[in-house]
C-alpha positions in Angstrom: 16.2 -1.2 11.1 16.6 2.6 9.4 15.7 4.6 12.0 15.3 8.0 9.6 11.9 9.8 8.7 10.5 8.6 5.3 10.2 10.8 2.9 8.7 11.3 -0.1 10.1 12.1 -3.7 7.1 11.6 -5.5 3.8 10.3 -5.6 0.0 10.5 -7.1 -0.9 8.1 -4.1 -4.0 9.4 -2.0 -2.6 10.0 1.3 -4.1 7.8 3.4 -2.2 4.6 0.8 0.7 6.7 1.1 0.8 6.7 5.2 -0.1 2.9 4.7 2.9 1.8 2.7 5.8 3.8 4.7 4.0 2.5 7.8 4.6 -1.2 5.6 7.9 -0.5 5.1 8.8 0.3 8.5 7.7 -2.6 9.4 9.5 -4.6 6.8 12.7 -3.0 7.8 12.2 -4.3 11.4 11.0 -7.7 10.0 14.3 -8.2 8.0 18.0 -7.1 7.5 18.4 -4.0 5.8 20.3 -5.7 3.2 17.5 -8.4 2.4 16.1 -6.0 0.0 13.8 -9.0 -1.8 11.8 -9.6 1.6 11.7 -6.0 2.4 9.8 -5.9 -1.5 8.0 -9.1 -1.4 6.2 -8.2 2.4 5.2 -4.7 1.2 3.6 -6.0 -2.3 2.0 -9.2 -0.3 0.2 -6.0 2.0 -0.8 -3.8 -0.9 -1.7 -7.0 -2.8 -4.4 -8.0 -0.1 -5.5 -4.6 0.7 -5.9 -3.1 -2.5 -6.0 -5.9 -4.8 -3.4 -7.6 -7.2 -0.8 -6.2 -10.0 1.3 -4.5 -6.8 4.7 -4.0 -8.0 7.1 -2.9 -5.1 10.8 -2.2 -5.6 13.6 -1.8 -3.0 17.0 -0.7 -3.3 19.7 1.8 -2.2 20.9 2.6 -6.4 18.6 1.6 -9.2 17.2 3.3 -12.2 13.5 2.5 -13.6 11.3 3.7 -16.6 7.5 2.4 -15.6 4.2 2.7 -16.2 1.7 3.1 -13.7 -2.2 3.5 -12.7 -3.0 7.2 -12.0 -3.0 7.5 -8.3 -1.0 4.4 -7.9 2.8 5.5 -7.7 4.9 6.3 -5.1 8.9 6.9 -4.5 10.4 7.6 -1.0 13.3 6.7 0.8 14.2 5.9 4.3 17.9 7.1 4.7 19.9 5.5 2.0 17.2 2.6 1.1 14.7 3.6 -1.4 11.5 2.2 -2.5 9.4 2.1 -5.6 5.5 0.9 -5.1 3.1 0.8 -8.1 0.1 -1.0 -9.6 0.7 -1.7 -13.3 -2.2 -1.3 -15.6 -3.4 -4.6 -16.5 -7.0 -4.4 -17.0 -7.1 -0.8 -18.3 -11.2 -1.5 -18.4 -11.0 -0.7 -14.4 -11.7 2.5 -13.2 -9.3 4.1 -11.0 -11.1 3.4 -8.2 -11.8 -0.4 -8.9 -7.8 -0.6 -9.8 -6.7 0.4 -6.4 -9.7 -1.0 -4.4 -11.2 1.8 -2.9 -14.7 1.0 -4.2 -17.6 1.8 -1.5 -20.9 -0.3 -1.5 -23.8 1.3 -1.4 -24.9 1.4 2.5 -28.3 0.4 1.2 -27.1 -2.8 -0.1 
């Protein structure tokens, strides 16, 4: 486990998905070896997957280079000590609204 403070690079995440997925990853680092980058990416996408729907991309590494596109409000890039990570929702069904895309849709109460 990376016992450093996260921290962030850049993001258009709300805050509240931000604090989710560095919470995610910390717990990914204690779930596997540091060098396991694959299961450090797969557990973090299966999480954002079922919270906030499919189309999670999630990449983990401690050297790579990336040219993406992304939902608005999707993206984030941080790094815990020398291991980085890159988390994103692609923009498959560009008919969703942000909101639908990263599942933070409220019913109505009255409903």
């Amino acid at each position: 486990m990376l016992e450093g403070k996260a921290v962030v690079r850049e993001s258009d995440m709300p805050m509240e998905m931000q604090s989710r997925v560095m919470e995610l990853a910390y717990q990914a680092l204690d779930l596997h070896e540091v060098s396991d980058c694959q299961s450090i990416a797969r557990y973090i996408k299966q999480k954002f997957d079922e919270a906030y729907g499919t189309s999670w991309h999630c990449v983990v590494g401690k050297d790579f280079g990336c040219c993406i596109s992304h939902l608005c409000g999707t993206f984030i890039f941080f790094h815990v000590e020398m291991m980085e990570f890159l988390i994103f929702k692609d923009g498959k069904d560009l008919n969703e609204t942000k909101e639908e895309a990263i599942g933070v849709m409220h019913k109505n109460p009255e409903n």
